[in-house]
PyMOL Python script that loads the backbone (N, CA, C, O; Angstrom):
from pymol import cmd

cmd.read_pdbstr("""\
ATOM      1  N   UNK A   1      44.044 -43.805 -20.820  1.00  0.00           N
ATOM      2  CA  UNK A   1      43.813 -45.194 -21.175  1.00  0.00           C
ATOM      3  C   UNK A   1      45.010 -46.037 -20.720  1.00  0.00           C
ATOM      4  O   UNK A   1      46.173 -45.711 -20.956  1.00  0.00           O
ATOM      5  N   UNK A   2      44.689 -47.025 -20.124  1.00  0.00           N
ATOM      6  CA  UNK A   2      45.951 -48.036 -19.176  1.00  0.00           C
ATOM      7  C   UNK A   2      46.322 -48.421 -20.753  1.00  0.00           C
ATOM      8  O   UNK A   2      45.613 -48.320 -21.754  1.00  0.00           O
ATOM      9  N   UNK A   3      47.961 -48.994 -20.581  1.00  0.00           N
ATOM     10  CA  UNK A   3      48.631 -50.131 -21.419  1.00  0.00           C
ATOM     11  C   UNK A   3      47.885 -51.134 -21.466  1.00  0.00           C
ATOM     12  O   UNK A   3      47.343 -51.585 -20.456  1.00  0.00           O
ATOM     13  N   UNK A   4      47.711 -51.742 -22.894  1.00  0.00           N
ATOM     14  CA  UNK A   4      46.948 -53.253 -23.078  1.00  0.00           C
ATOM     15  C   UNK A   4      48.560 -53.905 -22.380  1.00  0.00           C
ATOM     16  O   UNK A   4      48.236 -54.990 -21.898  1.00  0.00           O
ATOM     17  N   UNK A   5      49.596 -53.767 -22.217  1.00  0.00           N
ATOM     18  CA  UNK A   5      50.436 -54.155 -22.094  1.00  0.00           C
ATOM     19  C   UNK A   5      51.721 -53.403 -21.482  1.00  0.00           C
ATOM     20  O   UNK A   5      52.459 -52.614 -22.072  1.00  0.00           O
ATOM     21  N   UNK A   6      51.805 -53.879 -20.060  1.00  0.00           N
ATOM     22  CA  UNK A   6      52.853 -53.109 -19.219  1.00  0.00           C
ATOM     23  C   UNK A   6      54.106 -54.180 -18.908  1.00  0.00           C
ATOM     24  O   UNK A   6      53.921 -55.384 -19.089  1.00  0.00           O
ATOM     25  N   UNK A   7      55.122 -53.774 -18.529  1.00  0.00           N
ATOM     26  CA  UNK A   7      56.191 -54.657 -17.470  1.00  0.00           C
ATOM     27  C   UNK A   7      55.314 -54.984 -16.383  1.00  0.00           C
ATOM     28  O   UNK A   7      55.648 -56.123 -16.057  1.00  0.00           O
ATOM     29  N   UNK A   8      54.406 -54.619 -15.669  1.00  0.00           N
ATOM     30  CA  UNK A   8      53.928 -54.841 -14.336  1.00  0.00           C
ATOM     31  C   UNK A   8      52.902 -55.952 -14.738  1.00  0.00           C
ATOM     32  O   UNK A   8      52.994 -56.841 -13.891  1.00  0.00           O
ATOM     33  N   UNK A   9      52.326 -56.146 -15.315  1.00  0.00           N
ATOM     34  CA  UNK A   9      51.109 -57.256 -16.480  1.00  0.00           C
ATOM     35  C   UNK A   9      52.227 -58.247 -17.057  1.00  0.00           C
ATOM     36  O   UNK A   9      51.850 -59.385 -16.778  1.00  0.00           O
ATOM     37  N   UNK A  10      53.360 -58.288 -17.696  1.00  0.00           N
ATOM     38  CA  UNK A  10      53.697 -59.194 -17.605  1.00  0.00           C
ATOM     39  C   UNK A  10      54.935 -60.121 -16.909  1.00  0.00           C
ATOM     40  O   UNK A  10      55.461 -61.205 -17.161  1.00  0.00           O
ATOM     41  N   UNK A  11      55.100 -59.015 -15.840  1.00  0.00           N
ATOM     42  CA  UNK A  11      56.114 -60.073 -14.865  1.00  0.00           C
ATOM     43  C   UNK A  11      54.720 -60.669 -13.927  1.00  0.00           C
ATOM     44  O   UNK A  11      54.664 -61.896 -13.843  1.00  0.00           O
ATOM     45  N   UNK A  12      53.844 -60.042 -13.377  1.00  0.00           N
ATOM     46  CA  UNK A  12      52.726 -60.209 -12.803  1.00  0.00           C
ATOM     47  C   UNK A  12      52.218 -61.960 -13.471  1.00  0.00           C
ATOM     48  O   UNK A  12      52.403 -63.018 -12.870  1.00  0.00           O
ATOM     49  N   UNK A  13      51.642 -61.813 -14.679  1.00  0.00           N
ATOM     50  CA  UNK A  13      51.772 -62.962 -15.409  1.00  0.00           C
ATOM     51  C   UNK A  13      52.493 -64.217 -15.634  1.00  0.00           C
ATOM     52  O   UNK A  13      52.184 -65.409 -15.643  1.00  0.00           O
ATOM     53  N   UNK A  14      53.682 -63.457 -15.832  1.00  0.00           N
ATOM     54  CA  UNK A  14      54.304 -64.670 -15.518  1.00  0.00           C
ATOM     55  C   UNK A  14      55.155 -65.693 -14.449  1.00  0.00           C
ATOM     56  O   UNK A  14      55.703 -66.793 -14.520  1.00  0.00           O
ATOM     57  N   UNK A  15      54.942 -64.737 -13.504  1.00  0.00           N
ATOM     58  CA  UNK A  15      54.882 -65.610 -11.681  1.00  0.00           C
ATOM     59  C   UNK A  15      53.618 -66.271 -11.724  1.00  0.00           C
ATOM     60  O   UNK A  15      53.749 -67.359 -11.163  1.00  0.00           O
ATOM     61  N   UNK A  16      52.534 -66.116 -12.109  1.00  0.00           N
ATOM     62  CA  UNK A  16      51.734 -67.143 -11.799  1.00  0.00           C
ATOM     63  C   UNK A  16      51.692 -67.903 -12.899  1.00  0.00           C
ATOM     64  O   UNK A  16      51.133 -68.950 -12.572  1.00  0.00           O
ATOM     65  N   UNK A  17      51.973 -67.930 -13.974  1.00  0.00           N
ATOM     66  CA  UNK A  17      51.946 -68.960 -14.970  1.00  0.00           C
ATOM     67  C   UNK A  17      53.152 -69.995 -14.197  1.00  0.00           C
ATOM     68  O   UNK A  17      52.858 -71.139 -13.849  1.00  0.00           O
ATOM     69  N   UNK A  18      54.601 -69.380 -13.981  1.00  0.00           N
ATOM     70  CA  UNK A  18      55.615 -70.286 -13.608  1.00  0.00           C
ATOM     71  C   UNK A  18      54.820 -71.089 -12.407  1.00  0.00           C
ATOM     72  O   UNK A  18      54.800 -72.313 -12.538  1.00  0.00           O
ATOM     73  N   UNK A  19      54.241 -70.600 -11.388  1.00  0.00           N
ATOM     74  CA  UNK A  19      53.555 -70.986 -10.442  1.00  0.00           C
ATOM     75  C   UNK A  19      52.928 -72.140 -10.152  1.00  0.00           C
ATOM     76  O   UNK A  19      53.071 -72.958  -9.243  1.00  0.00           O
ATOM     77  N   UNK A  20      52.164 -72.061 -11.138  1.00  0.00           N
ATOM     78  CA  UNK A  20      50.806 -72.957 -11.615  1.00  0.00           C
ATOM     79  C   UNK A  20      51.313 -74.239 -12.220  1.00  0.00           C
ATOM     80  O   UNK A  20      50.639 -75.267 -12.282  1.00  0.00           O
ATOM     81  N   UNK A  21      52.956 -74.067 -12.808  1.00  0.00           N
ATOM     82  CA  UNK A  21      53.730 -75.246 -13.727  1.00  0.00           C
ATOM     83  C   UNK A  21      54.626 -75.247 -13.148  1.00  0.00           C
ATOM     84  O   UNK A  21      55.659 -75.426 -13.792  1.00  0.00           O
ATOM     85  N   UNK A  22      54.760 -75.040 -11.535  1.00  0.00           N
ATOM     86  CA  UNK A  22      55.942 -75.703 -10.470  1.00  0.00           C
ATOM     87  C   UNK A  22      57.205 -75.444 -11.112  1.00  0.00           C
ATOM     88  O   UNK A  22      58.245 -76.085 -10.962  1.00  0.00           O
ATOM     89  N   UNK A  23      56.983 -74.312 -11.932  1.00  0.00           N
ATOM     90  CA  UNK A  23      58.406 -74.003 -12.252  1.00  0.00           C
ATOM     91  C   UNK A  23      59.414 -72.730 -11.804  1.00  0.00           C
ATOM     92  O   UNK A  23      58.882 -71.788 -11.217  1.00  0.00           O
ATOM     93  N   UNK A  24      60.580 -72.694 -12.019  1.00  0.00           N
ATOM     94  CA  UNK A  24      61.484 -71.747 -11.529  1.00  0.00           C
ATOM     95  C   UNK A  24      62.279 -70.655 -12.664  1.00  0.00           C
ATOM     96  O   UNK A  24      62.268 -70.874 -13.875  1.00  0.00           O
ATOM     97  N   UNK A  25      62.938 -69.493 -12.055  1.00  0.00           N
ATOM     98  CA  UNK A  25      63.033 -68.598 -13.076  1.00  0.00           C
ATOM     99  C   UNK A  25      64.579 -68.230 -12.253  1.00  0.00           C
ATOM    100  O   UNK A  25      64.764 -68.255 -11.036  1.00  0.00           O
ATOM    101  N   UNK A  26      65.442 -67.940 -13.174  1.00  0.00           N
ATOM    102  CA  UNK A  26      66.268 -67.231 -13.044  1.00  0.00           C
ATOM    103  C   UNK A  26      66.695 -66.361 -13.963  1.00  0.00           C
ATOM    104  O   UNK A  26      66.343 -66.539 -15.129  1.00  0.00           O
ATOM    105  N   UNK A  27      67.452 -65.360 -13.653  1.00  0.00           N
ATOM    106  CA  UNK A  27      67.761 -64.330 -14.745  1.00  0.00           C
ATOM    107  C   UNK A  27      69.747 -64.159 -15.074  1.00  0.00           C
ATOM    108  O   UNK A  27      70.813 -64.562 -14.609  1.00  0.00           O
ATOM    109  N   UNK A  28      69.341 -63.500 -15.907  1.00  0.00           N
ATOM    110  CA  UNK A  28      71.184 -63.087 -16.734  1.00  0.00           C
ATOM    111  C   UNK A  28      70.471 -61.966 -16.924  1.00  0.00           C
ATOM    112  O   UNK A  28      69.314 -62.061 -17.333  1.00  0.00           O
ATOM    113  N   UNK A  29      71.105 -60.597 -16.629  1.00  0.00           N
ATOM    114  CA  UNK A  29      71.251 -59.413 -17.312  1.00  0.00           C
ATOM    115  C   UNK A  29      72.550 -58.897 -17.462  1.00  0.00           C
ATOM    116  O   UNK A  29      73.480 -59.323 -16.777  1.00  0.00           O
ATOM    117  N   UNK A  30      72.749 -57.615 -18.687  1.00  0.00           N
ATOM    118  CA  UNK A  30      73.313 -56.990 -18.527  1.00  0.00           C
ATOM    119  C   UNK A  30      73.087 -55.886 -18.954  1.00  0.00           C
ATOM    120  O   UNK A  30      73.398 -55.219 -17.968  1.00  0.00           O
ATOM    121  N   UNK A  31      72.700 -55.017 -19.872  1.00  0.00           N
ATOM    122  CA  UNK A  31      72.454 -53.789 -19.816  1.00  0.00           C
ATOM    123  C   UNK A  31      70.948 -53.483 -19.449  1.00  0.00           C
ATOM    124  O   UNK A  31      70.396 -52.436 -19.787  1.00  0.00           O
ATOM    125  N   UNK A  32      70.481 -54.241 -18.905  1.00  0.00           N
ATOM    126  CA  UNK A  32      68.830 -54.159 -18.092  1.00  0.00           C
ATOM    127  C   UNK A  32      69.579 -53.551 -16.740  1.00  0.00           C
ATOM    128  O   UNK A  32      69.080 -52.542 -16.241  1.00  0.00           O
ATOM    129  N   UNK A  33      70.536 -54.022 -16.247  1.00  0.00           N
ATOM    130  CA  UNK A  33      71.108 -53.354 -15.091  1.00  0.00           C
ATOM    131  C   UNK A  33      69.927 -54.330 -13.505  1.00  0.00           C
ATOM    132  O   UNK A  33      69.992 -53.940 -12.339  1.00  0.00           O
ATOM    133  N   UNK A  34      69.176 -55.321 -13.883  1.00  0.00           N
ATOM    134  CA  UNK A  34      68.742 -55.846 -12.774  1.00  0.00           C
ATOM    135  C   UNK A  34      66.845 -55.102 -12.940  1.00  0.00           C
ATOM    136  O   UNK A  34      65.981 -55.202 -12.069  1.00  0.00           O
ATOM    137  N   UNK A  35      66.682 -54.392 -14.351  1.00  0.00           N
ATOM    138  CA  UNK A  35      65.041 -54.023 -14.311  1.00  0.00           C
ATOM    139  C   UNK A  35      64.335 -55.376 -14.224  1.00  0.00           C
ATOM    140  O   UNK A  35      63.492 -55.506 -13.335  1.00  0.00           O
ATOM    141  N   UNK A  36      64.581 -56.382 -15.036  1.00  0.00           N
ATOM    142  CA  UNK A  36      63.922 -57.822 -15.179  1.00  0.00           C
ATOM    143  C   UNK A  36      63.780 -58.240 -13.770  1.00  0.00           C
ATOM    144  O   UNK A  36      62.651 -57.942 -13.381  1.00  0.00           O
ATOM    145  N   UNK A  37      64.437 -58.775 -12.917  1.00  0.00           N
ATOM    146  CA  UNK A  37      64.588 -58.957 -11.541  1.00  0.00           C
ATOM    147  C   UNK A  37      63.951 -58.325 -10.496  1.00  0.00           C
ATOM    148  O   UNK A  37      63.568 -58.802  -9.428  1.00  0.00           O
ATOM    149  N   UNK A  38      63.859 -56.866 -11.045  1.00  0.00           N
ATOM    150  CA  UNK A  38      62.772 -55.767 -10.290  1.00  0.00           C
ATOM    151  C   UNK A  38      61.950 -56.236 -10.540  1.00  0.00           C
ATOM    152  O   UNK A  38      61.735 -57.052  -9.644  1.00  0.00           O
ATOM    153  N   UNK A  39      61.003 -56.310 -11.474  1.00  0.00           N
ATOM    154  CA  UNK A  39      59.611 -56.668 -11.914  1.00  0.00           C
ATOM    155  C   UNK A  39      59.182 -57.550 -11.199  1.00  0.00           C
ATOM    156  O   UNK A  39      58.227 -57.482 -10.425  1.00  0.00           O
ATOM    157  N   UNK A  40      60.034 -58.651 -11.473  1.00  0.00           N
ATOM    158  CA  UNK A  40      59.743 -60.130 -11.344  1.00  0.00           C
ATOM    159  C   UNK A  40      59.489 -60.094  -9.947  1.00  0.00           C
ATOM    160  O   UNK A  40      58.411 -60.518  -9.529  1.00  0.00           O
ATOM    161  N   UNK A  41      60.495 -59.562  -9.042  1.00  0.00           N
ATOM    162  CA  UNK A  41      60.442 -59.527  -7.301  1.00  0.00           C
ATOM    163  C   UNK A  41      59.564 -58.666  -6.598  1.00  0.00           C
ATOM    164  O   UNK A  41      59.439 -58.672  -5.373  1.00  0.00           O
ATOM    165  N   UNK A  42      58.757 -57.683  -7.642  1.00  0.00           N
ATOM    166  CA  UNK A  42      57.820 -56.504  -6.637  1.00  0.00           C
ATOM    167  C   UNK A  42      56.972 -57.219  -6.451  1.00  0.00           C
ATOM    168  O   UNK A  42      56.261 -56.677  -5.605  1.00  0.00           O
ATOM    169  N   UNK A  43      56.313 -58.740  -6.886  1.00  0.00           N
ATOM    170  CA  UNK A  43      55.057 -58.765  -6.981  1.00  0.00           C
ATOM    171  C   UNK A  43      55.043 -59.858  -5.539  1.00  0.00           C
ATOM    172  O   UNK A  43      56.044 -60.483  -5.188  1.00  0.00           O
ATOM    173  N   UNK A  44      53.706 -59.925  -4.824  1.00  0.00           N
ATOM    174  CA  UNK A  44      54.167 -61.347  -3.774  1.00  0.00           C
ATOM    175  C   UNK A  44      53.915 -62.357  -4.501  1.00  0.00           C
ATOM    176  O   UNK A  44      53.257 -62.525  -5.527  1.00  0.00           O
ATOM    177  N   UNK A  45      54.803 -63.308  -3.531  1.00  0.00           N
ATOM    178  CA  UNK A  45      54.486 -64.754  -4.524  1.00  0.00           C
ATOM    179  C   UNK A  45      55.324 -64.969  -5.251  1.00  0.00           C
ATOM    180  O   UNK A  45      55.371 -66.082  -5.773  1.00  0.00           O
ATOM    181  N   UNK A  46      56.567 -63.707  -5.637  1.00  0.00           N
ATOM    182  CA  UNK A  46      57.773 -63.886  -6.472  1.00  0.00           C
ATOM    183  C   UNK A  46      58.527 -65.114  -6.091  1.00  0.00           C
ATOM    184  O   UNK A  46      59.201 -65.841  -6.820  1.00  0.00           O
ATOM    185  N   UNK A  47      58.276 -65.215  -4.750  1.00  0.00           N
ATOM    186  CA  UNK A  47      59.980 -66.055  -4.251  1.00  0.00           C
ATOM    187  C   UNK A  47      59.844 -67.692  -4.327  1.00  0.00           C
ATOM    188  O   UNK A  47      60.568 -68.687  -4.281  1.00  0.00           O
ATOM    189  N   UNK A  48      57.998 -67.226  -4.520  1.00  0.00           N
ATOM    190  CA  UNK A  48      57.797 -69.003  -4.773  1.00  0.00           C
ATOM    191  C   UNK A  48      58.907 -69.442  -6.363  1.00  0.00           C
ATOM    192  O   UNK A  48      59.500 -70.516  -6.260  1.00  0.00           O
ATOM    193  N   UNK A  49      59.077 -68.845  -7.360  1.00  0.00           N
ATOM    194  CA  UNK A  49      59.520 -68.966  -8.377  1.00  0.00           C
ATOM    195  C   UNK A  49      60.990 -68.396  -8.804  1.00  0.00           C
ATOM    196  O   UNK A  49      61.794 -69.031  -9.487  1.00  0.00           O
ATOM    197  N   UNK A  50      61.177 -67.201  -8.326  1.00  0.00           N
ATOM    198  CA  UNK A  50      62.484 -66.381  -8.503  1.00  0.00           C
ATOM    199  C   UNK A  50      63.336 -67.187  -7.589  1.00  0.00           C
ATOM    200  O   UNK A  50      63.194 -67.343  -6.376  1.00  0.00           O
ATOM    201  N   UNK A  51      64.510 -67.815  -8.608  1.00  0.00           N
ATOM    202  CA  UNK A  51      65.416 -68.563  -7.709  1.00  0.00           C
ATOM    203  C   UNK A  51      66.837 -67.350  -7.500  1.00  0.00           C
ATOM    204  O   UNK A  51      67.449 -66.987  -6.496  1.00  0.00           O
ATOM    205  N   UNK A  52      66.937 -67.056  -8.693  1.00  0.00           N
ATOM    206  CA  UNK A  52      68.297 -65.898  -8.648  1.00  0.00           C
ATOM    207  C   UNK A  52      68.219 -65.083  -9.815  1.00  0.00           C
ATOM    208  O   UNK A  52      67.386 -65.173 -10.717  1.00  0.00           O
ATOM    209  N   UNK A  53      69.335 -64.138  -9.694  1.00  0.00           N
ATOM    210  CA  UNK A  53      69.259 -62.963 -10.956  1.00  0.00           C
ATOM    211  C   UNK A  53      70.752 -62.612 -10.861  1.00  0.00           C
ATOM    212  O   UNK A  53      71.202 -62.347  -9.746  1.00  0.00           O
ATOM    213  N   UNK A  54      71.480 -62.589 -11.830  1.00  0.00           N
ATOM    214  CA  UNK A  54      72.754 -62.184 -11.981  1.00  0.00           C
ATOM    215  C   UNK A  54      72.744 -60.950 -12.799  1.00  0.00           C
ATOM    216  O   UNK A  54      72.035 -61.014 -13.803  1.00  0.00           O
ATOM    217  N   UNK A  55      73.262 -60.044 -12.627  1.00  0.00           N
ATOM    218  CA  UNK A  55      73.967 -58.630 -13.712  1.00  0.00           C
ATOM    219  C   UNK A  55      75.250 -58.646 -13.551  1.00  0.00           C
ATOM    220  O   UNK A  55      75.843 -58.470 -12.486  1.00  0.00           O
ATOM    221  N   UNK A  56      75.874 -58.928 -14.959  1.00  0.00           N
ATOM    222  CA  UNK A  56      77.079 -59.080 -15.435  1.00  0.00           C
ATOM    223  C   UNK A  56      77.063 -58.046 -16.299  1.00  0.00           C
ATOM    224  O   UNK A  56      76.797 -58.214 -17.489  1.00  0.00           O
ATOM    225  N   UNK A  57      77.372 -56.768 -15.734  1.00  0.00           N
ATOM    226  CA  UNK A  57      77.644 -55.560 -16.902  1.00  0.00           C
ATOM    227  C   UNK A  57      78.475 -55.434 -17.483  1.00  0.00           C
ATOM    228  O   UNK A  57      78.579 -55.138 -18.673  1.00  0.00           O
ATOM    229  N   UNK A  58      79.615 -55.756 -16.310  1.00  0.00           N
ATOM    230  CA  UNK A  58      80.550 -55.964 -17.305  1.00  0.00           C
ATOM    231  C   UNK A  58      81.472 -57.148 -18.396  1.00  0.00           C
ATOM    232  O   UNK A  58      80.998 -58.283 -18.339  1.00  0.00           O
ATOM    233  N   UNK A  59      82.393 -57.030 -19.109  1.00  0.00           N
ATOM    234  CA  UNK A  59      82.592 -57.886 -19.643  1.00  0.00           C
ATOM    235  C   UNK A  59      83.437 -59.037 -18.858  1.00  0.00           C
ATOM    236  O   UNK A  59      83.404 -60.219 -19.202  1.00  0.00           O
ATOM    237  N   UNK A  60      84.300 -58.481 -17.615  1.00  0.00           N
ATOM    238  CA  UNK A  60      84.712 -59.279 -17.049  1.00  0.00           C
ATOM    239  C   UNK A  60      83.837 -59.856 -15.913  1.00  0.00           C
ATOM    240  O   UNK A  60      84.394 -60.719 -15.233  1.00  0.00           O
ATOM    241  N   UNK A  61      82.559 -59.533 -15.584  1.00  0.00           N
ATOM    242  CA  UNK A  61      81.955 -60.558 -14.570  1.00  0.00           C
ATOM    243  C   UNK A  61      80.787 -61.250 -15.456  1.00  0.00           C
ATOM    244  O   UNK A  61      79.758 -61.671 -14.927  1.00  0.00           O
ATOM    245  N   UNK A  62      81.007 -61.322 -16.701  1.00  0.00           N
ATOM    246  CA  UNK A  62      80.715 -61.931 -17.945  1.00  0.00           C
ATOM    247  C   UNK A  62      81.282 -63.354 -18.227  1.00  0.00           C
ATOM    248  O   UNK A  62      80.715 -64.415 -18.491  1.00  0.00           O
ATOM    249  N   UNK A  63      82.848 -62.955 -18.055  1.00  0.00           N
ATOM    250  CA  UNK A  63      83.605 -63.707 -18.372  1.00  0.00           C
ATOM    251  C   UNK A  63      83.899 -64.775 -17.196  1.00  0.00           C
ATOM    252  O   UNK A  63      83.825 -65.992 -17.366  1.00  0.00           O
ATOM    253  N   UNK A  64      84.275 -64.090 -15.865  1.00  0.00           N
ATOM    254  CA  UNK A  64      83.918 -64.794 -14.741  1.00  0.00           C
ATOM    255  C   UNK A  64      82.823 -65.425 -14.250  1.00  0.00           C
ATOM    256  O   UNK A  64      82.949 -66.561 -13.791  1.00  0.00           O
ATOM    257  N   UNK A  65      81.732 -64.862 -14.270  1.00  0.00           N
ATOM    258  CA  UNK A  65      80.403 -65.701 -13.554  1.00  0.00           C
ATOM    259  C   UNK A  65      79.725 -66.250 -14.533  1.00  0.00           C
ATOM    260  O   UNK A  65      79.023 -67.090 -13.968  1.00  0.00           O
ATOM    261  N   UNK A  66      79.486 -66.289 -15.774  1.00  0.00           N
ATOM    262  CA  UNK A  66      78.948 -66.991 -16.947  1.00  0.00           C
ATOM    263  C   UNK A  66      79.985 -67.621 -17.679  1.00  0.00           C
ATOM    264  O   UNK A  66      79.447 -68.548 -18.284  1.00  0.00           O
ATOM    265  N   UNK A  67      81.192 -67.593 -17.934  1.00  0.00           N
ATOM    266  CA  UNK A  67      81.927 -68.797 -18.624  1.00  0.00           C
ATOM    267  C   UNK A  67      82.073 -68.193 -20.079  1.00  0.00           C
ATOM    268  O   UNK A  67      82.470 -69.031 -20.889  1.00  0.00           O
ATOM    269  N   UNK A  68      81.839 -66.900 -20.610  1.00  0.00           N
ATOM    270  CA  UNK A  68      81.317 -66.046 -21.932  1.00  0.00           C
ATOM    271  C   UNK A  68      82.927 -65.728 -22.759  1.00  0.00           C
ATOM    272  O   UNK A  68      83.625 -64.713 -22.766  1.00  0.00           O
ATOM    273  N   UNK A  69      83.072 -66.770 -23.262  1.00  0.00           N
ATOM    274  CA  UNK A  69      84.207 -66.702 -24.292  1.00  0.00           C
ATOM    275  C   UNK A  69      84.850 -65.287 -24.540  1.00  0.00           C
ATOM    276  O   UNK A  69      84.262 -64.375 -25.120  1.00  0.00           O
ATOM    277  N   UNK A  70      86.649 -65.181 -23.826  1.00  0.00           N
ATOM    278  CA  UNK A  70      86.801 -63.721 -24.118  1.00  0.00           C
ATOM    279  C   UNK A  70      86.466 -63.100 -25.486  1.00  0.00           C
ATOM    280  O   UNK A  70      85.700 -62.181 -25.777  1.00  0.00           O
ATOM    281  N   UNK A  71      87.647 -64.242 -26.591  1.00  0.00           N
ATOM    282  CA  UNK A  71      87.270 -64.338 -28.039  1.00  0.00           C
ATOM    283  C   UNK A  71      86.053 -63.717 -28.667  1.00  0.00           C
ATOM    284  O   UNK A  71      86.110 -62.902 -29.587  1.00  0.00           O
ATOM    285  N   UNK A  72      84.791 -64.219 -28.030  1.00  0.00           N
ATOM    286  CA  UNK A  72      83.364 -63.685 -28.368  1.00  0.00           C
ATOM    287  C   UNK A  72      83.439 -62.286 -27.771  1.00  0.00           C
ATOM    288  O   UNK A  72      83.162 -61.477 -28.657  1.00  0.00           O
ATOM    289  N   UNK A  73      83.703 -61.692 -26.624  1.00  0.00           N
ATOM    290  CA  UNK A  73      83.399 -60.518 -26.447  1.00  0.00           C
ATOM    291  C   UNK A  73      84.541 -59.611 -27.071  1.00  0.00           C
ATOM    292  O   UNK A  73      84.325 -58.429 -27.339  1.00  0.00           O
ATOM    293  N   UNK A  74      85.217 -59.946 -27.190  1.00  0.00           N
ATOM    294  CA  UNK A  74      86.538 -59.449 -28.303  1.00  0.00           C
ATOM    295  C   UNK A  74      85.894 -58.789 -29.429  1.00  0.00           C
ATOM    296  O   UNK A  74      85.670 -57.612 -29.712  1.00  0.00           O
ATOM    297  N   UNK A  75      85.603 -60.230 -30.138  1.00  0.00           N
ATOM    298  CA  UNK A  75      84.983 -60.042 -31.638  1.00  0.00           C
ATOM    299  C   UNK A  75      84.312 -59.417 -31.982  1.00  0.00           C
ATOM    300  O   UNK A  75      84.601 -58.455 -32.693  1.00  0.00           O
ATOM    301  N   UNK A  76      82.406 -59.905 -31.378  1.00  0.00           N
ATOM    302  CA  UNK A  76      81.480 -59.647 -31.548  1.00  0.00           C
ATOM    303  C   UNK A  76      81.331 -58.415 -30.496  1.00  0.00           C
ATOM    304  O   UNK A  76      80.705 -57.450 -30.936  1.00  0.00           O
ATOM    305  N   UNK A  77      81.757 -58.331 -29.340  1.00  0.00           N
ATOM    306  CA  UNK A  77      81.146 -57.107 -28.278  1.00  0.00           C
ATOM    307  C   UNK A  77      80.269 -57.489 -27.187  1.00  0.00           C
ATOM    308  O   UNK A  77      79.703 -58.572 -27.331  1.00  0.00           O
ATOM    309  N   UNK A  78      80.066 -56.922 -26.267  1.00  0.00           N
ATOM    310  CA  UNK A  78      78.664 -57.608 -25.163  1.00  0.00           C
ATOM    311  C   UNK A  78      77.080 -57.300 -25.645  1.00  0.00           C
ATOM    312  O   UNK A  78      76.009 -57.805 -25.307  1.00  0.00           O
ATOM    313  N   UNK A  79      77.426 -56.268 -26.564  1.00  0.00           N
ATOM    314  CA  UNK A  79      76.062 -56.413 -27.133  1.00  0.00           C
ATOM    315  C   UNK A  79      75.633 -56.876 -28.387  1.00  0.00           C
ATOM    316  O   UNK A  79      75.201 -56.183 -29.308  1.00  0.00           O
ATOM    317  N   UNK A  80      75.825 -58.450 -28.355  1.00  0.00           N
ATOM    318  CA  UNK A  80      75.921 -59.286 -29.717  1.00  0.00           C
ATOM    319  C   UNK A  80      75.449 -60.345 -29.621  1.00  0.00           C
ATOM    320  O   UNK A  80      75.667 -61.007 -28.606  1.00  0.00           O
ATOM    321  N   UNK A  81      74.822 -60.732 -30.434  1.00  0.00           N
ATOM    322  CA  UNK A  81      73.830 -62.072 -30.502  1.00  0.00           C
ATOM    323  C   UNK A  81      74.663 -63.607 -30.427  1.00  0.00           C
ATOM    324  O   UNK A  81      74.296 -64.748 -30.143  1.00  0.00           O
ATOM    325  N   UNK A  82      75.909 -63.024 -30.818  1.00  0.00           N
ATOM    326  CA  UNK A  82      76.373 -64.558 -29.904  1.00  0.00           C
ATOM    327  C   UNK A  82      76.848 -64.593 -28.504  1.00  0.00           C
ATOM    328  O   UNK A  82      77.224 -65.678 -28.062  1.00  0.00           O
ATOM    329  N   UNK A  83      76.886 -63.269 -27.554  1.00  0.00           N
ATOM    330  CA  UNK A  83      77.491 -63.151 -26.906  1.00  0.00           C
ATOM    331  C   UNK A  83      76.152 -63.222 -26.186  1.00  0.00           C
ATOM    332  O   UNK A  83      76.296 -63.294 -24.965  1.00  0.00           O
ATOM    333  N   UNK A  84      75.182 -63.221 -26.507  1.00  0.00           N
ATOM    334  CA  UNK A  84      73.653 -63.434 -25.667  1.00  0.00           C
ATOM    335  C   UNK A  84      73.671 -64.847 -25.651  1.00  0.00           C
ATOM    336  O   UNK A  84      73.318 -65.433 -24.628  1.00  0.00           O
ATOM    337  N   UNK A  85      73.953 -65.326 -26.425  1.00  0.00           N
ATOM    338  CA  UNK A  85      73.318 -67.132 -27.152  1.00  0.00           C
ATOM    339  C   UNK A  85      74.593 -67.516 -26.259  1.00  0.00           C
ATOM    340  O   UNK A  85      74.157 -68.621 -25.939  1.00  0.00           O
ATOM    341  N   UNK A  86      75.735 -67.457 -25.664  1.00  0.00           N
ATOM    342  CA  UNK A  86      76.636 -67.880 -24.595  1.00  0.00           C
ATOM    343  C   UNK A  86      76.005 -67.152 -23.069  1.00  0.00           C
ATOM    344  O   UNK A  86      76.729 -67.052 -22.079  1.00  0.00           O
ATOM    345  N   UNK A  87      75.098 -66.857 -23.079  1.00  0.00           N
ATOM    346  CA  UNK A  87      74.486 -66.514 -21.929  1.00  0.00           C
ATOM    347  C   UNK A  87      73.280 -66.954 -21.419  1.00  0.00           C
ATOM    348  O   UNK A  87      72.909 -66.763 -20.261  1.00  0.00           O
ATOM    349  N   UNK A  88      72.641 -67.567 -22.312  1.00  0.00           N
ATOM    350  CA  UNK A  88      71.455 -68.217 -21.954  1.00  0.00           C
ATOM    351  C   UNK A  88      72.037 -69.462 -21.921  1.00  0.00           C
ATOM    352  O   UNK A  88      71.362 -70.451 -21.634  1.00  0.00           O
TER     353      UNK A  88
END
""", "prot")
cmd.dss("prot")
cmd.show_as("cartoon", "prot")
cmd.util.cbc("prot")
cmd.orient("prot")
């Protein structure tokens, strides 16, 4: 029995929803390691929408390419809900 619900169903989905509403997508990862970005780019028709995708694994291309408060990754860690909420 297929998934009522796969990664491939909904990056699939949502290139043509962005599509359809002339809109654009970019990504932030970091412990996805760039899976989000996979999805999003296997399908055709991605590039109408996929503008870019960054993976910042670590804490210093965290700190460099997103602007992510050392303080916060100090404190809280890279895997912490404020250290997400300074990334979006």
């Amino acid at each position: 029995m297929e998934p009522k619900f796969s990664l491939d169903k909904i990056s699939y989905n949502v290139i043509k929803k962005l599509d359809s509403l002339k809109m654009t997508l970019g990504t932030v990862e970091s412990c996805t390691g760039g899976l989000i970005s996979q999805y999003i780019t296997k399908h055709p028709g991605s590039s109408k929408v996929f503008i870019n995708g960054y993976i910042t694994y670590s804490n210093t291309s965290k700190i460099n390419l997103l602007n992510i408060d050392k303080k916060v990754l100090d404190k809280y860690g890279a895997v912490s809900k404020q250290t997400v909420l300074q990334m979006v």
